[in-house]
TORBA-348207 format. One line per 2 residues: number of its first residue (from 0); their letters; for each residue x, y, z of N, C-alpha, C. Coordinates in nm, 2 decimals. Layout:
BEGIN
NUM) a) X,Y,Z,X,Y,Z,X,Y,Z  ... .
***
This chain:
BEGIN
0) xx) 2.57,-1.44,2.31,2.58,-1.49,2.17,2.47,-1.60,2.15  2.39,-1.59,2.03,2.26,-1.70,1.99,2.37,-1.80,1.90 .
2) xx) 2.33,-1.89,1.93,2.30,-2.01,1.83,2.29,-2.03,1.69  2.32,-2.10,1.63,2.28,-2.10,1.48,2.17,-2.19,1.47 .
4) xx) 2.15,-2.24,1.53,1.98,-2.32,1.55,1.88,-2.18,1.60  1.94,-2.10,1.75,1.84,-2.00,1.76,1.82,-1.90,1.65 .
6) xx) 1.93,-1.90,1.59,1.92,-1.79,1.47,1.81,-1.79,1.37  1.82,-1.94,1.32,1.72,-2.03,1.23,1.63,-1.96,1.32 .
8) xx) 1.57,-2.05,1.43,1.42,-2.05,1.48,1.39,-1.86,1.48  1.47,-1.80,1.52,1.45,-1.64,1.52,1.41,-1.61,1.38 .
10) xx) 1.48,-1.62,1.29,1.45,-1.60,1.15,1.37,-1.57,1.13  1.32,-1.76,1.08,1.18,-1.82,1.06,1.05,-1.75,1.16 .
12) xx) 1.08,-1.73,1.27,0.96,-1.68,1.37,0.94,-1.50,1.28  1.04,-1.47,1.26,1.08,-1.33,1.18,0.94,-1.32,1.11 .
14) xx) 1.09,-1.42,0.99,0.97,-1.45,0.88,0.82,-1.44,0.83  0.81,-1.58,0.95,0.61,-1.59,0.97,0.55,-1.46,0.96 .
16) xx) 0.60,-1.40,1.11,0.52,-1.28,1.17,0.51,-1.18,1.07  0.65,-1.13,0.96,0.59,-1.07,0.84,0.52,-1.13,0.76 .
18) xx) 0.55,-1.24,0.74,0.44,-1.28,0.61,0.33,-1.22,0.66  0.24,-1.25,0.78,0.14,-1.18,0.84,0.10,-1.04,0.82 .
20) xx) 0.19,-1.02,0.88,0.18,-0.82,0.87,0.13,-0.82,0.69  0.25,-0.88,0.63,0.27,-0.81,0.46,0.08,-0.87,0.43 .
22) xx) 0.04,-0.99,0.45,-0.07,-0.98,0.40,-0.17,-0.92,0.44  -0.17,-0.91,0.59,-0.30,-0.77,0.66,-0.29,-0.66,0.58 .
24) xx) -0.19,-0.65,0.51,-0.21,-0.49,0.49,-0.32,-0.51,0.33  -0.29,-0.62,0.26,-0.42,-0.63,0.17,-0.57,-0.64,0.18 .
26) xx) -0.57,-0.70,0.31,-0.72,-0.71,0.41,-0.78,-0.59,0.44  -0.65,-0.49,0.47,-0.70,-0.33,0.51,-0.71,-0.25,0.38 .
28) xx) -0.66,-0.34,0.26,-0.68,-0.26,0.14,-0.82,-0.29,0.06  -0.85,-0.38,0.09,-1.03,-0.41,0.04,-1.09,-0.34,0.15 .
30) xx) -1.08,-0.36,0.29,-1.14,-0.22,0.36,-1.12,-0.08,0.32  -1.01,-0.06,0.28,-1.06,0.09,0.25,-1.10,0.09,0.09 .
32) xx) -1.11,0.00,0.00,-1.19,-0.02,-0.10,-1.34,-0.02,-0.07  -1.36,-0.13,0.03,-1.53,-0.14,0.05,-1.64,-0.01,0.11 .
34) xx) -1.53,0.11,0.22,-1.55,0.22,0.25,-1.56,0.30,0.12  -1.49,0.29,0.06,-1.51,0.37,-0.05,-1.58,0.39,-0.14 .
36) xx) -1.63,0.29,-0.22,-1.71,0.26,-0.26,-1.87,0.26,-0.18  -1.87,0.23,-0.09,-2.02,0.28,-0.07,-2.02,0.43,0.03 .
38) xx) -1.93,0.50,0.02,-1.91,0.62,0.06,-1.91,0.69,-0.07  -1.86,0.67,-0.14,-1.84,0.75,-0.32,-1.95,0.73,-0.40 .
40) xx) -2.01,0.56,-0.40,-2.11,0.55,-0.47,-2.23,0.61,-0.43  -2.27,0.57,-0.32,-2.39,0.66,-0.22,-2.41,0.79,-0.27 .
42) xx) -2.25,0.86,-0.25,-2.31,0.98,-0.26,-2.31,1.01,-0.39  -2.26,0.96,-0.53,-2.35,1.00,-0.64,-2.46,0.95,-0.63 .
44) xx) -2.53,0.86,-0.59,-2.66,0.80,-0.60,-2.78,0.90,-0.53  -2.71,0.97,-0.40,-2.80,1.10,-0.33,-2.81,1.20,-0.41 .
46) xx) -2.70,1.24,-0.49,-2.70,1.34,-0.58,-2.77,1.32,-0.66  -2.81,1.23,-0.71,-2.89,1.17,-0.82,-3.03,1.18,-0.79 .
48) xx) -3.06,1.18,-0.66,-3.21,1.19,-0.60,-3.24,1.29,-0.55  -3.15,1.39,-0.48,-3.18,1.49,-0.46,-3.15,1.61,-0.51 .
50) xx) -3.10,1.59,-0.65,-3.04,1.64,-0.73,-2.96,1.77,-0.67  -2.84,1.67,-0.59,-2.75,1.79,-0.53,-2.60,1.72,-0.56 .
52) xx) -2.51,1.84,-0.70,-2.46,1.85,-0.77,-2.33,1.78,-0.68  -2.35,1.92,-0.57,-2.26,1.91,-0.47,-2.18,1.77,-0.43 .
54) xx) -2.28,1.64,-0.36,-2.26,1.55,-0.41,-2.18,1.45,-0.41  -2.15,1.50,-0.61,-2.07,1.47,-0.70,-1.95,1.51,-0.67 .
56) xx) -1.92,1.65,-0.62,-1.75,1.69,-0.60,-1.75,1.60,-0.51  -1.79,1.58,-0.39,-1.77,1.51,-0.27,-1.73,1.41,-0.29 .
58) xx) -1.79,1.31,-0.36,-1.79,1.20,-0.39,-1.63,1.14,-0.47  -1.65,1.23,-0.57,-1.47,1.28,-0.60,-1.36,1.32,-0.55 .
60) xx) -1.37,1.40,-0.43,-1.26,1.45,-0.33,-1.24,1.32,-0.27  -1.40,1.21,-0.24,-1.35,1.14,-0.12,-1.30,1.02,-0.21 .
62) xx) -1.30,1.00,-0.32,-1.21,0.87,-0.41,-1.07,0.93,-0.38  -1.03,1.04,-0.44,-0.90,1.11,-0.42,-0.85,1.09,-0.28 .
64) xx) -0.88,1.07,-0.20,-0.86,1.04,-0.07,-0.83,0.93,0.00  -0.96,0.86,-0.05,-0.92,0.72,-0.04,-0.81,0.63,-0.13 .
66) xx) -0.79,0.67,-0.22,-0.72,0.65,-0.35,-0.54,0.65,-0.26  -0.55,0.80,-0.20,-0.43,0.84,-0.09,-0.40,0.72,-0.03 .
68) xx) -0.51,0.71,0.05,-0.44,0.63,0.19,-0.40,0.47,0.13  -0.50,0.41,0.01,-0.43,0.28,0.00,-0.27,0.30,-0.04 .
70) xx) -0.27,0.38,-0.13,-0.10,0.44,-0.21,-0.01,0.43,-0.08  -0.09,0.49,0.03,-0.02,0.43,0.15,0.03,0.34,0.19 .
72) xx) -0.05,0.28,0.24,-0.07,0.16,0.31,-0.03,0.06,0.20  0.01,0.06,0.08,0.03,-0.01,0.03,0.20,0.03,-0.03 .
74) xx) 0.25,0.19,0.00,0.46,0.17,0.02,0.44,0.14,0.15  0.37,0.12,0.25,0.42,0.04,0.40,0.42,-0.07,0.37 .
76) xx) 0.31,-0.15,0.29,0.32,-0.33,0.29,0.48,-0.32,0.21  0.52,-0.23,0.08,0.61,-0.33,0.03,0.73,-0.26,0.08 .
78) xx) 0.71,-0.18,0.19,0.84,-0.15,0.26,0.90,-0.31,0.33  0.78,-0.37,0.38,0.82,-0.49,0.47,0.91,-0.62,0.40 .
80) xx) 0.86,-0.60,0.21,0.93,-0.72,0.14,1.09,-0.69,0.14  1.15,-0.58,0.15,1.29,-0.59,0.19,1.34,-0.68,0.26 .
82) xx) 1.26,-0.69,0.41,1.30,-0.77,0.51,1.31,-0.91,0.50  1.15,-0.95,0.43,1.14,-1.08,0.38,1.23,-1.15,0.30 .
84) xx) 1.27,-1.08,0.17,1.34,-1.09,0.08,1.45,-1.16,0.14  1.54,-1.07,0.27,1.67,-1.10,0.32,1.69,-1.19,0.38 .
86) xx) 1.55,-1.20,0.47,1.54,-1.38,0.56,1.53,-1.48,0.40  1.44,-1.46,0.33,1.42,-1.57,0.22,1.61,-1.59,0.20 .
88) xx) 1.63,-1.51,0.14,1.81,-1.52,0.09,1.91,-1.58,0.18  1.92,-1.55,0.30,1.97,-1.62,0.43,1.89,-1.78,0.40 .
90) xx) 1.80,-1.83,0.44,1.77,-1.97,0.38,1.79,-2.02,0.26  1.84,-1.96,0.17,1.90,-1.98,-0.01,1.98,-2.00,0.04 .
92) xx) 2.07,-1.98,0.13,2.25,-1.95,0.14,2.27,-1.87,0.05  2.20,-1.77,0.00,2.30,-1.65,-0.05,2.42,-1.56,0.00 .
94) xx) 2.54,-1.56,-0.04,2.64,-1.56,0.01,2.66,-1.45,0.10  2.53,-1.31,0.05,2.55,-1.19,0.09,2.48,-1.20,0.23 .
96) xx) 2.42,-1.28,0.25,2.23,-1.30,0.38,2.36,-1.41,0.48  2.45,-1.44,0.48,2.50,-1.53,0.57,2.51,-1.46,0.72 .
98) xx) 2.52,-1.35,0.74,2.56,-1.29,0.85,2.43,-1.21,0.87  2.31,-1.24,0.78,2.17,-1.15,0.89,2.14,-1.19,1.02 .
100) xx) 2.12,-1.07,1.08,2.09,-1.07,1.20,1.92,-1.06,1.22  1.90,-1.16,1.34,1.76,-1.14,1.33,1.68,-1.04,1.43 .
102) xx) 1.54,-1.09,1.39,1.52,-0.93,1.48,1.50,-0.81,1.47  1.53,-0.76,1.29,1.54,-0.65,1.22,1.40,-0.59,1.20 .
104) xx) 1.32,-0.61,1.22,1.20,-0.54,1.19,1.18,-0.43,1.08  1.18,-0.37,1.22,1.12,-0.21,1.19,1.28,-0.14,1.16 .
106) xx) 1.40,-0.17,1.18,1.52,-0.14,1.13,1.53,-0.15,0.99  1.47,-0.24,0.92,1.50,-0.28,0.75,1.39,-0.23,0.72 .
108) xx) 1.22,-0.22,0.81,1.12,-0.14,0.75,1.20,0.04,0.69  1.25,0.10,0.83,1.28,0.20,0.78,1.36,0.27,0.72 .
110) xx) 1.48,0.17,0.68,1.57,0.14,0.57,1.49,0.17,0.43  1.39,0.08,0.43,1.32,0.02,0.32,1.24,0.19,0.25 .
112) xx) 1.18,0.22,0.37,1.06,0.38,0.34,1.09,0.50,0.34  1.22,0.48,0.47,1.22,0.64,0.46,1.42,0.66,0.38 .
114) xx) 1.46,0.56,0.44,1.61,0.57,0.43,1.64,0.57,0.21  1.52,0.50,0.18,1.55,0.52,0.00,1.60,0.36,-0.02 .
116) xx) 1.60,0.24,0.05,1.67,0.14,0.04,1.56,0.05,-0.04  1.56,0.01,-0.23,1.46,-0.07,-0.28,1.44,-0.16,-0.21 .
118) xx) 1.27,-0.16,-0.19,1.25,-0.31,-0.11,1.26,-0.45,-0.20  1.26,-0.41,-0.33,1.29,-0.58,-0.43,1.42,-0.56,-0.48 .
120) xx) 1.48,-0.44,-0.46,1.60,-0.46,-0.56,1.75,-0.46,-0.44  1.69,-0.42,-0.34,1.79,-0.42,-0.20,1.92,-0.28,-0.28 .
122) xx) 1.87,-0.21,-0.37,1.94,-0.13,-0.41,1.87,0.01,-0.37  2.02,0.14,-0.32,1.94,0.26,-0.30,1.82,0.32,-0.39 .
124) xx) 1.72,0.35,-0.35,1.62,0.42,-0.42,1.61,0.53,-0.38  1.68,0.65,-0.45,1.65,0.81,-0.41,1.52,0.88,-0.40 .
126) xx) 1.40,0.81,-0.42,1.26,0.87,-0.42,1.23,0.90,-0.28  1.14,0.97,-0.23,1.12,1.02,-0.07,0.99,0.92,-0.06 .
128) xx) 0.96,0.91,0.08,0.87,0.83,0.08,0.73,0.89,0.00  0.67,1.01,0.00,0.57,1.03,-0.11,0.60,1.07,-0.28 .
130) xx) 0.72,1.01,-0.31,0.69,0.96,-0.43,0.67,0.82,-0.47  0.74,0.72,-0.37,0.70,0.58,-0.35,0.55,0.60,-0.37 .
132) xx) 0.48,0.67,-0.29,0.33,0.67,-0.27,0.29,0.70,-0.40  0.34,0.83,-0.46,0.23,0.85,-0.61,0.30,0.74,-0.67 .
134) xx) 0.39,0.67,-0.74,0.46,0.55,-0.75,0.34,0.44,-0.79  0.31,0.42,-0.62,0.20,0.26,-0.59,0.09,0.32,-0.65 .
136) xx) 0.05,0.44,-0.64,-0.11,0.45,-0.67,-0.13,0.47,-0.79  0.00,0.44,-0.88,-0.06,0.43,-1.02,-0.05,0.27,-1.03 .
138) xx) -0.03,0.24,-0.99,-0.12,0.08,-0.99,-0.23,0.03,-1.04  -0.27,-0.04,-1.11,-0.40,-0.11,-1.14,-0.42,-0.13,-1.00 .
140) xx) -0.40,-0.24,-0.91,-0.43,-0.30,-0.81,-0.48,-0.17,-0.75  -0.41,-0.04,-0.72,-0.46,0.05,-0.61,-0.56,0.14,-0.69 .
142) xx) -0.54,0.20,-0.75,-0.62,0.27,-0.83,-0.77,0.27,-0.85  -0.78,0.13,-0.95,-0.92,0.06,-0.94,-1.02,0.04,-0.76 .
144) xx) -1.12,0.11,-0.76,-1.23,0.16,-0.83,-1.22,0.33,-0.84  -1.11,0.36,-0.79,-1.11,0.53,-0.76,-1.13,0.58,-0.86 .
146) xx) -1.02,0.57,-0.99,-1.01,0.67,-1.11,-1.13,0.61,-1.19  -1.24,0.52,-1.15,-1.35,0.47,-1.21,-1.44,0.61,-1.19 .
148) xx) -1.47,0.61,-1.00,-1.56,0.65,-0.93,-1.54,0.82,-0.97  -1.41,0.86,-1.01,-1.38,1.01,-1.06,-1.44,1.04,-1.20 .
150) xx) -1.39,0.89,-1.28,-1.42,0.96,-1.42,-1.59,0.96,-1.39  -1.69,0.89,-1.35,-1.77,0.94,-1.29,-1.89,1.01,-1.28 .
152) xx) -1.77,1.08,-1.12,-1.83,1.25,-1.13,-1.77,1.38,-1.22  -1.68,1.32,-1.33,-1.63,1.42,-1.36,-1.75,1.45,-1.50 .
154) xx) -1.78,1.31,-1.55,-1.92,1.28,-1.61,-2.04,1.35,-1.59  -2.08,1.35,-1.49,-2.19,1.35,-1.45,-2.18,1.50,-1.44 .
156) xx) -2.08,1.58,-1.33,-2.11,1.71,-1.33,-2.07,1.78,-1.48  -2.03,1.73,-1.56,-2.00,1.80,-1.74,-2.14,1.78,-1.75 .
158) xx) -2.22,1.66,-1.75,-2.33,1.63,-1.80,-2.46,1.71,-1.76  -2.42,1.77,-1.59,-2.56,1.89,-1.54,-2.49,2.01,-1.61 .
160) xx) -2.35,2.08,-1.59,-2.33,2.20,-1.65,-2.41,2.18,-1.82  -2.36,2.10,-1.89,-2.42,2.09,-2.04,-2.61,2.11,-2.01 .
162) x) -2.63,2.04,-1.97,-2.79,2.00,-1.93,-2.87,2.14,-1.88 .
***
């Protein structure tokens, strides 16, 4: 049996370590922004000079793709705020957080993503984990620069068919 001081220090150690994780995953979301963008842009800009159309779809498949994986990586970051949420409440003394156990990780992650459990509302959410995903990616935050880099090539190739 732990302590209610080890419990604290467990918590708290919890805590930190997500706060961590939760913000890496924004670090890896301007990574796969910054890939994208000069993988998308590039290749309309080759299209542009070597006047290969081709290109342009590519360039569009690979936004739609990348566009994917942030939508990703971004229902995993807010799978983690469930957990947070429950340590933050436990330190409120919220009446319901009095008995968290610590330690819970990847148990309240997968509560959180796959099991349907809201990560802000701590209420069931019936969505499967890839509706969470189309969900996040209509996001301003996720979305931008993708459905930029589409409208685009969707421009550009109307513009050679017309031309």
């Amino acid at each position: 049996m732990i302590t209610e001081e080890q419990k604290n220090s467990l918590l708290k150690d919890e805590y930190l370590k997500l706060q961590d994780i939760y913000e890496s995953f924004d670090q890896r979301a301007l990574t796969i922004k910054g890939w994208a963008i000069t993988i998308c842009l590039g290749g309309i800009a080759v299209g542009f000079e070597k006047s290969l159309d081709s290109l342009w779809y590519f360039s569009g498949i690979a936004a739609v793709l990348f566009w994917w994986i942030e939508a990703k990586w971004k229902t995993f970051q807010y799978s983690n705020s469930l957990r947070i949420r429950q340590i933050e409440g436990y330190f409120r003394n919220d009446d319901d957080k009095k008995d968290l156990k610590p330690l819970q990780i990847y148990n309240t992650w997968y509560k959180s993503y796959v099991e349907g459990l809201h990560p802000h509302t701590n209420k069931m959410d019936n969505r499967s984990p890839r509706q969470k995903i189309v969900s996040n990616a209509r996001l301003s935050l996720v979305y931008t620069p993708y459905i930029y880099i589409i409208l685009i090539d969707i421009i550009l190739i109307g513009w050679r068919a017309i031309a």
